[in-house]
N, C-alpha and C positions, 0 to 999 in steps of 0.2 A: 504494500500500500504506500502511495507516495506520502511524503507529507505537505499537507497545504496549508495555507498562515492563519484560518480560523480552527483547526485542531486543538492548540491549546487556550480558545478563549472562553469567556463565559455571556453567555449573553443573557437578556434581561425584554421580556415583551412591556410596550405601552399602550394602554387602550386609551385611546386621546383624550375619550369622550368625558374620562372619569381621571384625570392625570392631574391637572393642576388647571384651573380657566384664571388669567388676569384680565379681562375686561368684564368680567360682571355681570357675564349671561346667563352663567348656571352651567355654564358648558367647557371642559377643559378644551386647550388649543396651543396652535404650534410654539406662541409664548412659551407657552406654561413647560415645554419639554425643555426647550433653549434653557431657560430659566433652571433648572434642575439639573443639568450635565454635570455640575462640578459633584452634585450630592449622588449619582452615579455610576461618576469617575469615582470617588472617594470610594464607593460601596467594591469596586473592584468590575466593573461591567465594563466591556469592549464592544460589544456587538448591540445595539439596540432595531428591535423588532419593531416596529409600530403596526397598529393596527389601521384599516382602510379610514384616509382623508379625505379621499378622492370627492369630486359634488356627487352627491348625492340625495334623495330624497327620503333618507333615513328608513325606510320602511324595514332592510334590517341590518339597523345599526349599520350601516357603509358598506356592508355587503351588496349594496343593488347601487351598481354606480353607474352616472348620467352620462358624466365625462371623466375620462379617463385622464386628462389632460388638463384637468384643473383640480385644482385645492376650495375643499367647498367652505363658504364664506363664514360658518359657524366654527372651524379650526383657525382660519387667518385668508393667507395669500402666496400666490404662488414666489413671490420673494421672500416670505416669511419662511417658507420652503425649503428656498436655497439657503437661507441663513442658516437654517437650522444644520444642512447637508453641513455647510463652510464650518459654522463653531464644531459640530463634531469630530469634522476632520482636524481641526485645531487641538484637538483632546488624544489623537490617534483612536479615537470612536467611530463603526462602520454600522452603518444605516441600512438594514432591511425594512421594503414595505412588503404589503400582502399585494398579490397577486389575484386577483379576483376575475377569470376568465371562461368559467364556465358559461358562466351565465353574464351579464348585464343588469340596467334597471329599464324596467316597459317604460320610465322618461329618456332613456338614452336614443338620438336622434337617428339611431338603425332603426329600432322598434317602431317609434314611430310614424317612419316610411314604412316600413311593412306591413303594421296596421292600417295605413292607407290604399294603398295598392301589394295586396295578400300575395297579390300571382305575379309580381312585380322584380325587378335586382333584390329588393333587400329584404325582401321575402323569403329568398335562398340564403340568408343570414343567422335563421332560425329554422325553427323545426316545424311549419308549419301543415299539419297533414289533414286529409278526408276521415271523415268518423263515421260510426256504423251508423246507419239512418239517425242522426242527430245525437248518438253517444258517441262519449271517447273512444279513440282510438285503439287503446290497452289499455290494461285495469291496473294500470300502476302507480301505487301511491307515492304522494309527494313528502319529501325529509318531513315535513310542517305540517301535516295531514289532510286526505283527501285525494282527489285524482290529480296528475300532473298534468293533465290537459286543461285546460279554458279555451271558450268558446271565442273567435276572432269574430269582434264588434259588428256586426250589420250580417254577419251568415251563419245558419243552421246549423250545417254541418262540417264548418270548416275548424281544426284546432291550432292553435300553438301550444308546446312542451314549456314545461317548468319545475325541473326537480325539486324548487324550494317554493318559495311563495308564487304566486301568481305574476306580482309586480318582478321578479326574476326572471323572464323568460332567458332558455339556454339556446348558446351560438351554439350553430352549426360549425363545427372543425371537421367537416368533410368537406367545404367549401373553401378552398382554396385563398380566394380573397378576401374571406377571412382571418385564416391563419395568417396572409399577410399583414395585413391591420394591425392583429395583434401585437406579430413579431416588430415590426415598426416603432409601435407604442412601446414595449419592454425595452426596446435599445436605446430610444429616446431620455426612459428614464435612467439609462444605464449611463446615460452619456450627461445626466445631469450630477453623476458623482455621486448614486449610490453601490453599495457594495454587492445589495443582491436582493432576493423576495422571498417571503414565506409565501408559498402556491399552494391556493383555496380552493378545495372543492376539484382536485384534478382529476382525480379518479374517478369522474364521472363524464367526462368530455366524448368519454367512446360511447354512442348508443347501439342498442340492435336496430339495425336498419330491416330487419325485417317484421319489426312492429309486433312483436309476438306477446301475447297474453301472457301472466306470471299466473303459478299454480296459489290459488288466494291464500293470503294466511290470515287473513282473520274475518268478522262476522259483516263486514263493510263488502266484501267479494271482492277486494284489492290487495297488494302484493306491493312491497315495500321494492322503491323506484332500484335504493342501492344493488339489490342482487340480478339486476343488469349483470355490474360492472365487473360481475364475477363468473359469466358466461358468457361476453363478447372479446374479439382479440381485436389487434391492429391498435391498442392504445401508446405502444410502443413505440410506431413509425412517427405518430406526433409528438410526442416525447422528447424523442433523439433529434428532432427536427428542430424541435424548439431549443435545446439543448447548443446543437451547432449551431444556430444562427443568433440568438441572442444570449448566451449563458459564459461559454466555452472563451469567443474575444476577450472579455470582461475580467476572465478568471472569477465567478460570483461566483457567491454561495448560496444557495438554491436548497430550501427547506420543505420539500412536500407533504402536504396534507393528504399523506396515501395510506389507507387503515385495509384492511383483511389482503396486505401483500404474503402470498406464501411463502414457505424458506428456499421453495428450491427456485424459485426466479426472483430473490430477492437481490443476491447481485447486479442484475437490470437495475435496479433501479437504485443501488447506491452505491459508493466506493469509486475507484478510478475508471472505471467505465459506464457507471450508473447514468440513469438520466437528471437525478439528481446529485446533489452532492451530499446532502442526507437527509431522513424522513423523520417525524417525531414518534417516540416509543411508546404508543397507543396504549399496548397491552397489560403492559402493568398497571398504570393508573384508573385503566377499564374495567380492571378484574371484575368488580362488583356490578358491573353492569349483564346481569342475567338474562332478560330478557330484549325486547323493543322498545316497552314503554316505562316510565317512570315507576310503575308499582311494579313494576316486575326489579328493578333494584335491587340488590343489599343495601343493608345503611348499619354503622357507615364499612368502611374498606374490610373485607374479610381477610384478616392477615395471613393467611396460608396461600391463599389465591393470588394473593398482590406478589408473594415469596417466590412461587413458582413460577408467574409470568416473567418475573424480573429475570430470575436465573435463568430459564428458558427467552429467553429474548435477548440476552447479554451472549450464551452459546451461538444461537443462529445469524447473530450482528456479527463475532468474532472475526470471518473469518471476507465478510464481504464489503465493510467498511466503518463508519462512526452511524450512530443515531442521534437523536436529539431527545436528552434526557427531562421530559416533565414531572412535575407534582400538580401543577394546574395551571390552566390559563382560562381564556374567555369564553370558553363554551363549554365549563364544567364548575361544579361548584367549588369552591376553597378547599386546598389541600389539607388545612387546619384544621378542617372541620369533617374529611370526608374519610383521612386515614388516621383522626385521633379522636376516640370516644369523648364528650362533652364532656366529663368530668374529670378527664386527664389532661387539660388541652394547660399548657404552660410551657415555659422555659423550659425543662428537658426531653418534655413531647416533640417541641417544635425543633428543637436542635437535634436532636437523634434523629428527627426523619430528616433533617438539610445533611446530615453525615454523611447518612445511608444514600441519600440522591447524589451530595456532588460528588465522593469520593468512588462514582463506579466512570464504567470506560462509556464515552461519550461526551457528547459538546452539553454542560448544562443549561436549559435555560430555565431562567425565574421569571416569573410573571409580577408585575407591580402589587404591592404590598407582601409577598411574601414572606417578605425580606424584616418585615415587622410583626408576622405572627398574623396577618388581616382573615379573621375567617366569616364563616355566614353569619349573615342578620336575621332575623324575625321578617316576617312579612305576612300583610294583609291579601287578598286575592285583588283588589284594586291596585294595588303598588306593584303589580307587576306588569313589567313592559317587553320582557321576551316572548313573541309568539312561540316558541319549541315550550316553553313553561306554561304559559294559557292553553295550549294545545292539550296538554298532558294531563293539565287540571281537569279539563272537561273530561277526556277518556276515562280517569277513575271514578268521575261523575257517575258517568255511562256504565260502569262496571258493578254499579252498585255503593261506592264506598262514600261515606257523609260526608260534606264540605268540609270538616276539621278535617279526617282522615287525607282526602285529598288536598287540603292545603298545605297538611304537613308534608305528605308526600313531594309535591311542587316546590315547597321551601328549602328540603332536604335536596333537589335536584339541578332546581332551576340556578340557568347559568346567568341572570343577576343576579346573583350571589358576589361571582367576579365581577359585575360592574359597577360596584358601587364605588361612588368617589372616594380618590385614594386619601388615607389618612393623614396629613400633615403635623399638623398638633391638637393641641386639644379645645383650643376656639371654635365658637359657632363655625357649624358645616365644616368641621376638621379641619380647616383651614386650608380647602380644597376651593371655596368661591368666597364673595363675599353676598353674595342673592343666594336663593332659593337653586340648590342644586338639581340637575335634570332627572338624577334617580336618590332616592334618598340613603343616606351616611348608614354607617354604621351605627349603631346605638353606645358601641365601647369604643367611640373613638378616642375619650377621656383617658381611655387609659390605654390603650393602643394606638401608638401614634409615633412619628418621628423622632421629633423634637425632644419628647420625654425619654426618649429612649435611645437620643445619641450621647444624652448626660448620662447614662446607665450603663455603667462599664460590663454588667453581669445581661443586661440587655439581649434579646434574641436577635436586633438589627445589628448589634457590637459583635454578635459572635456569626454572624454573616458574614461580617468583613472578615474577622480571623481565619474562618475556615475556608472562603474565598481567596486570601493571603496563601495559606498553608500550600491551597490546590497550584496556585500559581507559582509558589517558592521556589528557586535553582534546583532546590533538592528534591523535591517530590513533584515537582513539573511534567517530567518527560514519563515516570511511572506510572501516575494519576492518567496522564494523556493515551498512552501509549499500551500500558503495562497490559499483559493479560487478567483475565477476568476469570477465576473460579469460586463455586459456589463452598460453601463449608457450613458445618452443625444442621445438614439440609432437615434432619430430623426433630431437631429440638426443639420445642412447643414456646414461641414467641424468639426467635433468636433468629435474627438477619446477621447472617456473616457470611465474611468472603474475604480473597486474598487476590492484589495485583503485583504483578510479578513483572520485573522488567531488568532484564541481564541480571546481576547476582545481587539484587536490592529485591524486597519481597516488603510487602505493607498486608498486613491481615486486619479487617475493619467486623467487631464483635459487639452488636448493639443487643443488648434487653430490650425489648418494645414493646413493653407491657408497664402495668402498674405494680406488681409481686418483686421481689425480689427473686434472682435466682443464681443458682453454682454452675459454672461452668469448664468445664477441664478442658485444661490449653492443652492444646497438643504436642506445643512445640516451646522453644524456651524462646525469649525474644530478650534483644538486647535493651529497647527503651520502649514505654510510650510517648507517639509525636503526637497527638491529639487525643483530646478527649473532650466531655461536656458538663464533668461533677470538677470538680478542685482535684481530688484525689482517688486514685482506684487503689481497692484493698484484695490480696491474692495472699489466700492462705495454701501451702502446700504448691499444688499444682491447679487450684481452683482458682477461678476469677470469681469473687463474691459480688453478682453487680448489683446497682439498686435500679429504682422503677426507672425507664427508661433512660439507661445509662450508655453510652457509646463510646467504646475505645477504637484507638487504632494504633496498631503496636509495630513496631520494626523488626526484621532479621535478615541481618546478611549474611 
């Protein structure tokens, strides 16, 4: 595997929406990021992700974008833009946006041709097709529920495709002069001096073109749109296409949103010939997710399930390139809250699982507030603004279950959860606006917050920087990066361990992730502990005595 200049960094996602707003809309914006760089630069972050800017007419959250080529007016300006790219790169900080090209927003000025004249150029832009005597075309449901078809305004039978909302209708990438567009668009912004894109929603750009029914799976007679994407080929030739004409010049770093990729064609698609340059590590953080829909869940993380996928997904990464290591981002709820019981959630809850994440092989990213401990809020059924959440609510309606049961359900899942405004300090609206914020705070911002917790030397955001430090140090740099990845104590009830090994330097990382105390025998003698998250570990004999979530990681060479 070569090695490339984002291998040893750590990057950090920002959802704009909820980042920091300084003109008083309620709405964070390109300011509000500029304005933050130094706090993290300090935190130890290189790579900063942001989430979609782009105009749009919000329907979800920046996901349905107008223009591709502008900066919509509730973030800033397309100079506020560039400023932002120019101080980053003043910091050695490299700027990923999203990539959002599945689909469009039905305001973006293709659709709107097309919706004009259906049989028309840009008509072939989308997926415009003939329905059985005035029904959809296939009974394919959409991510956000329902049929991925709607009907085109003034005819019967005529539809357009939409894996997500309605207002998303999906480009055609079998159309030629679209993929050109595209490509066009991505070099553009390549060429405006960013480093690269996390790409949304790619794994759904291959359709069947042969419009074929899915066998139903539930009481609706519809069939979930994803498992297309796992019966059609040729998703590859667009790929590799996109790859060489806007990726490869650049030298970017290309992060795909590609979930049920199998192990044996997973080379495709990461490492030195992949079509990316690496994907985010779905599986683990999924684990609990059992079914389709939200009561079908665990809650929260089943810790054996999480164990397994880790180690099993660290094995089939080995050998074909990096992944991109999550605990949460914007379209799942707080890691805080999802892999630690509510009544353990503190300072060594939170730091035993940042151990467990940074210290494995892979590029880590953090997601904004992480880094402070931010987990879920309380929520009313009116306070929420995620359609995938409303959506969900009403299904366990429908399933029979009472509006508390299903609200709790939806509070437990729903992905505002991650978007509520980041916590600053502990000022009216966390010191995230100074008006009325677009989604509502946290409730502990009081005591979850910045500011209170950069004076707090034993702080969860002080030991983000330390262990951030640690991952980047001369000395554990290239190990941490590079090192192999084996699983250990695979048996033992609440014990995540493993060992990275890198030429004759070996680091073994032994967390307790539980609230019990327990013994556990070393197996091997080691010459020091380099990190830990209590002041002091105690080893009597050949046992390590740990306490309730306690996390070492020990040296032998």
């Amino acid at each position: 595997m070569k090695k490339k200049w984002w291998h040893n960094k750590i990057a950090y996602q920002i959802y704009p929406k909820s980042f920091l707003d300084t003109n008083g809309d309620g709405i964070g914006d390109i300011e509000g990021i500029i304005n933050k760089l130094d706090y993290l630069k300090d935190l130890g972050i290189d790579i900063l992700w942001i989430s979609p800017m782009y105009q749009s007419p919000m329907v979800d959250n920046g996901y349905d974008i107008s223009d591709y080529y502008a900066i919509d007016p509730m973030f800033g300006t397309m100079e506020d833009m560039k400023r932002l790219i120019d101080e980053a790169k003043k910091r050695d900080m490299y700027l990923l946006m999203d990539l959002v090209v599945n689909h469009c927003s039905s305001q973006h000025e293709w659709f709107q041709k097309a919706m004009a004249d259906p049989d028309g150029e840009y008509g072939t832009y989308f997926y415009i097709k003939e329905g059985k005597n005035g029904q959809p075309p296939t009974n394919w449901r959409s991510y956000f529920g329902g049929s991925v078809w709607e009907k085109v305004p003034g005819y019967e039978n005529k539809f357009y495709l939409h894996s997500f909302a309605r207002e998303q209708p999906d480009l055609n990438w079998e159309n030629e002069v679209v993929r050109e567009k595209i490509y066009e668009m991505i070099c553009w912004w390549m060429d405006q001096g960013l480093a690269g894109f996390r790409i949304d929603a790619i794994m759904n750009i291959k359709k069947d073109l042969t419009w074929s029914d899915l066998e139903p799976d539930g009481p609706d007679g519809l069939a979930d749109v994803y498992k297309v994407t796992g019966k059609v080929k040729g998703i590859g030739d667009f790929l590799l296409e996109m790859k060489h004409r806007c990726f490869e010049p650049y030298d970017a770093l290309t992060v795909g949103e590609a979930m049920f990729v199998k192990e044996e064609i997973l080379p495709q698609f990461i490492g030195d010939q992949g079509y990316f340059s690496t994907i985010f590590a779905f599986e683990p953080c999924h684990a609990y997710r059992k079914g389709k829909n939200y009561m079908d869940y665990d809650w929260p993380q089943p810790f054996d399930d999480w164990k397994k996928e880790t180690f099993h997904n660290q094995k089939i990464i080995e050998k074909a390139g990096f992944e991109a290591n999550i605990i949460e981002n914007h379209d799942q709820p707080r890691g805080a809250s999802l892999f630690i019981p509510e009544e353990d959630y503190g300072f060594y809850s939170l730091s035993a699982l940042a151990m467990i994440m940074l210290c494995q092989r892979g590029l880590p990213f953090l997601y904004q507030g992480q880094e402070i401990g931010m987990s879920n809020r309380r929520w009313e059924y009116a306070e929420f603004n995620d359609l995938e959440t409303i959506n969900q609510y009403h299904i366990a309606r429908e399933a029979g279950m009472s509006e508390e049961q299903a609200l709790k359900i939806a509070s437990h899942h729903s992905r505002d959860n991650a978007r509520t405004p980041m916590q600053w300090n502990h000022d009216e609206n966390a010191g995230f606006s100074t008006e009325k914020p677009w989604m509502p705070v946290n409730e502990n911002y009081k005591i979850v917050n910045v500011k209170d917790e950069e004076k707090e030397y034993g702080s969860i955001l002080n030991f983000y920087k330390r262990l951030i430090a640690f991952r980047k140090s001369g000395e554990y740099n290239e190990i941490l990066t590079y090192g192999d990845f084996k699983p250990m104590y695979e048996e033992e009830y609440h014990i995540f361990a493993y060992s990275r090994s890198y030429g004759d330097q070996k680091l073994v990382l032994i967390c307790n992730f539980s609230s019990e105390e327990k013994s556990v025998e070393l197996l091997e003698d080691y010459e020091s502990v380099v990190f830990v998250n209590y002041e002091q570990t105690t080893v009597i004999g050949n046992r390590l005595q740990m306490k309730p979530y306690e996390c070492v990681v020990y040296e032998k060479r």
